[in-house]
N, C-alpha and C positions, 0 to 999 in steps of 0.2 A: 356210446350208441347213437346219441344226437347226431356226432361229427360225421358218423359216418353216415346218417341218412342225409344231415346238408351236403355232404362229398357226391353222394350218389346225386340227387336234385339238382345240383351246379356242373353234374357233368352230363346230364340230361339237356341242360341248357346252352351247354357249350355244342352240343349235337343240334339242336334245332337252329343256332342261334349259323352252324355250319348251313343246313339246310335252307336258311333262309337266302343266307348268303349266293347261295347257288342259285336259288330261285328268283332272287332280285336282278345277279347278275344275266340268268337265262333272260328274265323278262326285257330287261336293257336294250339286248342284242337282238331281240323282237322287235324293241320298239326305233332300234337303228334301221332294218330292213324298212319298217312302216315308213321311216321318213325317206328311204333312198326312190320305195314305190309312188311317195307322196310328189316326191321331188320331179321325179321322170314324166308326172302325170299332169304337173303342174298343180296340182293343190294344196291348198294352205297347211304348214304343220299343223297350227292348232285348232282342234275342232271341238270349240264347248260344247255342242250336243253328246258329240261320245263321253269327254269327261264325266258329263251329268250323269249320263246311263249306266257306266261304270259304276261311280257311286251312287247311285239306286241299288245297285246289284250289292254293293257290298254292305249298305245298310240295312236291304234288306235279309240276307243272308249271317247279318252278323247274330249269333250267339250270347254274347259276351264273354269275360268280363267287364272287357272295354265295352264302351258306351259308343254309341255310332258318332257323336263328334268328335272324339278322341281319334278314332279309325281313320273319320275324312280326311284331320288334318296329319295323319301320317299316308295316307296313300297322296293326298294332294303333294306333298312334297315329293314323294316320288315319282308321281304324273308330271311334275315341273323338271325333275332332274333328267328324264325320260326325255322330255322336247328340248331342254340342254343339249342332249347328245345327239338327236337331230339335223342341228347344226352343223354347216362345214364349220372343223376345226379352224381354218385359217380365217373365216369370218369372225367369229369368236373374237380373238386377238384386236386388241384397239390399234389403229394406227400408229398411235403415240405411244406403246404400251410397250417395254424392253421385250416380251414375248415374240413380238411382229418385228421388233429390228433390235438386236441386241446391244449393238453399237452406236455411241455420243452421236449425234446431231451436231455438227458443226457448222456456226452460222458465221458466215465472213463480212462483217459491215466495215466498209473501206480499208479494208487489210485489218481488222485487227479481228480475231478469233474468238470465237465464243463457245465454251462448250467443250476447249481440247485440254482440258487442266489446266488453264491459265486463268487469272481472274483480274474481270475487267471493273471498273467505278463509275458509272452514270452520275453526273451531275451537274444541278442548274437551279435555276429558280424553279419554284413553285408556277407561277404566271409570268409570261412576257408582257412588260409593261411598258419597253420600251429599247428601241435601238441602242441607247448609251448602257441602260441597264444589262441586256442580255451581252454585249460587245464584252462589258466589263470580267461577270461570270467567264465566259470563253476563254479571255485571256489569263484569268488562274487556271481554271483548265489546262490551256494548252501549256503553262509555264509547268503546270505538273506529269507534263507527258502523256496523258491522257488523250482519248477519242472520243467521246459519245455525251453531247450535250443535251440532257433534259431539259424544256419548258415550253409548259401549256396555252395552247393557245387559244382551245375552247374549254374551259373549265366548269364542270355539272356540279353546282355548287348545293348545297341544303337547302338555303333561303333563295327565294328568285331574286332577292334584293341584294347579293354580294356579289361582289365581282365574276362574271360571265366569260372573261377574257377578249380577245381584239379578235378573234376569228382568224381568218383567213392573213389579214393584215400581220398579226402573230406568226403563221408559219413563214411569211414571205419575211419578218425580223430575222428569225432562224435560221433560214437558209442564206440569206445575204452575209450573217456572222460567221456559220457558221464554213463559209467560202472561204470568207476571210482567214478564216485559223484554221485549216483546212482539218476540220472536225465535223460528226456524224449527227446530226438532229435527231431524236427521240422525241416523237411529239402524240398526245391525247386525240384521238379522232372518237365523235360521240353518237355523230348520225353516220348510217348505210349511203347518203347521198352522198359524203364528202370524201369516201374513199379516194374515190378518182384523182380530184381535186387534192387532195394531200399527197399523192405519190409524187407529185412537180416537187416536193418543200420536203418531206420528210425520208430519213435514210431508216426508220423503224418507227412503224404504225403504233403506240398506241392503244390498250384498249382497259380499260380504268375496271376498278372494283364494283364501282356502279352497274357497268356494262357487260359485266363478265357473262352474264346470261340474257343476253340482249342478240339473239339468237341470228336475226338479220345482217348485224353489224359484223359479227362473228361469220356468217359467211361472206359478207362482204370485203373483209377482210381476206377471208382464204380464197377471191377468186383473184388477186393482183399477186404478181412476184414481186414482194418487199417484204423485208420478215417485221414479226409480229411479238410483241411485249405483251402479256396478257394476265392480268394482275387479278390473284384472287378475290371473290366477292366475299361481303363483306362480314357474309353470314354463314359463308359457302361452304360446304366438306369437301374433303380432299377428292374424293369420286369427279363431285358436280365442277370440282376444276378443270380434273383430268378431261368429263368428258365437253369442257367448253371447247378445250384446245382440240377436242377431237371434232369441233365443228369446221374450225379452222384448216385444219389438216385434209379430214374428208373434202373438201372443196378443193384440193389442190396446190397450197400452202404447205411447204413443208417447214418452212424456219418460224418457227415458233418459239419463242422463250418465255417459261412461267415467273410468274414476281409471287413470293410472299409478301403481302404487307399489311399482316396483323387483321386480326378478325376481331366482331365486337362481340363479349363477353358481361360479366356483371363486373369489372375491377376497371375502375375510374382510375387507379394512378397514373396509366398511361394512357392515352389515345385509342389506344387500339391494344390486343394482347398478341404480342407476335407470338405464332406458334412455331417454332426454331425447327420441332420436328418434322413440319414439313416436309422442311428439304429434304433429309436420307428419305424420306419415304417417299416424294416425287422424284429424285434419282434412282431408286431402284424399282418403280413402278412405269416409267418413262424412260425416252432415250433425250430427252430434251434438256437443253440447259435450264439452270433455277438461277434465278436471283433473289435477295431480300432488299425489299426497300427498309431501309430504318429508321427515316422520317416520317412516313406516316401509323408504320408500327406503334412508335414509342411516342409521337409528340412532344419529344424532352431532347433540348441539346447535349443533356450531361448524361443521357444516356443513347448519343446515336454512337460514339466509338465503343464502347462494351457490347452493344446489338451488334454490331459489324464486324467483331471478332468471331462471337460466338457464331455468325454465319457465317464466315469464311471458313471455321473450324470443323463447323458440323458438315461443311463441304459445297456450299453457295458454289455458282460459277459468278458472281460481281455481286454490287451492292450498290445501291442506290440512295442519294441523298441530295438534299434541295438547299440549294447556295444564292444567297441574295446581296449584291453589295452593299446595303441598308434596311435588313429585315423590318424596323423599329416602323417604314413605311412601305414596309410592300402592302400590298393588294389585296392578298390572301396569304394565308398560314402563315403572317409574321412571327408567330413564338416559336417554330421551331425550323426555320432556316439559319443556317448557318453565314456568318458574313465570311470576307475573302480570309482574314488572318483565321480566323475560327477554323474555316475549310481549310488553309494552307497546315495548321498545328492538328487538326484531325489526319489528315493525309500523312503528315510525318508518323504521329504517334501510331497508326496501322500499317505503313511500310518497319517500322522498327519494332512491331508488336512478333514478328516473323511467321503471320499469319497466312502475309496477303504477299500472292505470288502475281501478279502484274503481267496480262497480258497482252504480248508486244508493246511496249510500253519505250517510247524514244522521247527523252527528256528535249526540253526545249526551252532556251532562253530566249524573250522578248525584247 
């Protein structure tokens, strides 16, 4: 006798719960007309006065059993889904968003490809400290067939008391070397005024974990045609990355490429805590290429080839790491740059790991 009265009650409920259904969805399509009349008229979608009034009306009106804040914050969620739908669909859609463009972003820095299933290796020192020094880096570079030389020349350090980098002096090292071996400079820009000034020197801007939400720079960036490295912050969620690069892009900039490199967490073994899942979930939320940096993820040399598998596996398009021909006296981050044999037996042991598929990639002996 129970069963049969919850039978009867539960399909009581499947009837209202239809009913309401219909009634939410009528109410929807109201509130689409409201916004196409809004639109035609020029007036704002959202209008707090009417919300307010609304729920007046249904506080006052309410019976219970629900209690009138229970109520608010179920019809407020519907009041928000409502001016959701007001929205052109096509504004909705992020720039950078696979919704808006379903298809890779492919970014071409001096012939080599980024972003079409090939995967590329950024690497350099940490700081430019000096013509001999960065020359040196280049030429294992280039002996490894490789394109795209990392090193910083303004450096946004923790203490104002460590090394700050050569400025300007730094990109014009870079560009001279990197003539030389006719390879791609990747270089940190920190302030909005040196965009300009950096397009002479640099073949990809640059825009550090610091800066990731440093709003100015970030357009500054998306008004020049030079594409753009853009490294998540340091605390950041995957959203607040997505929508950095969408500051970038809104201005005009479409070559954008995201860096994972590790976010600060409560676990001191490493540096940083790379979050690996990033990547799939910046590739399938974006059309843009990813990289993982692994040097500043991990801060550990005996763990930059295992971080750089797992990113090439989980689907990285390159991976980034900092190579110094004498770490013991670099400038900055001497514990976890890698010297020239280190980077020569890292680059073997990831070409033979049969992870890393190398793109365009023309060997070169010196």
């Amino acid at each position: 006798m129970a069963n049969i009265q919850i039978d009867e009650l539960r399909e009581k409920l499947d009837d209202i719960n239809l009913q309401l259904l219909d009634l939410i969805n009528e109410r929807a399509e109201l509130a689409k007309e409201i916004g196409r009349v809004k639109k035609a008229q020029g007036i704002n979608r959202f209008d707090p006065v009417r919300e307010r009034k609304m729920l007046d009306l249904l506080s006052e009106k309410n019976r219970g059993p629900f209690d009138t804040s229970t109520l608010q914050h179920i019809f407020k969620e519907i009041f928000k889904a409502s001016l959701e739908l007001q929205e052109d669909d096509h504004r909705k859609a992020l720039l950078v968003s696979r919704k808006r463009q379903p298809d890779n972003t492919v970014i071409d820095i001096k012939g080599e490809k980024i972003g079409n299933g090939g995967q590329v290796l950024i690497s350099g020192p940490c700081a430019v400290e000096s013509y001999e020094q960065v020359a040196e880096v280049a030429k294992a570079v280039k002996k490894q067939g490789f394109k795209m030389l990392r090193g910083g020349a303004f450096k946004p350090r923790t203490s104002p008391y460590d090394f700050q980098g050569l400025g300007e002096e730094g990109l014009k090292i870079l560009k001279q070397v990197a003539d030389e071996y006719d390879l791609a400079v990747v270089s940190e820009i920190v302030n909005p005024a040196d965009i300009e000034m950096a397009v002479k020197y640099v073949d990809v801007i640059q825009i550090g974990a610091r800066n990731m939400q440093n709003f100015e720079l970030l357009k500054a960036a998306g008004s020049v045609d030079k594409p753009v490295l853009l490294k998540r912050g340091l605390s950041a969620t995957i959203q607040e990355f997505i929508n950095a690069a969408e500051y970038i892009v809104s201005n005009g900039n479409t070559q954008v490429m995201l860096c994972e490199r590790g976010i600060r967490t409560y676990e001191k073994a490493t540096r940083n805590t790379l979050d690996i899942t990033a990547v799939p979930i910046l590739k399938q939320e974006t059309h843009l290429p990813v990289l993982v940096d692994v040097t500043h993820s991990t801060g550990r040399k005996d763990l930059l080839l295992p971080a750089a598998k797992a990113g090439l596996a989980i689907g990285a398009d390159g991976i980034m790491v900092e190579v110094h021909p004498d770490p013991a006296v670099a400038l900055s981050d001497a514990a976890q740059q890698l010297d020239i044999p280190q980077y020569e037996k890292f680059v073997d042991d990831l070409k033979a790991s049969g992870l890393f598929n190398p793109a365009k990639v023309t060997p070169s002996t010196l």
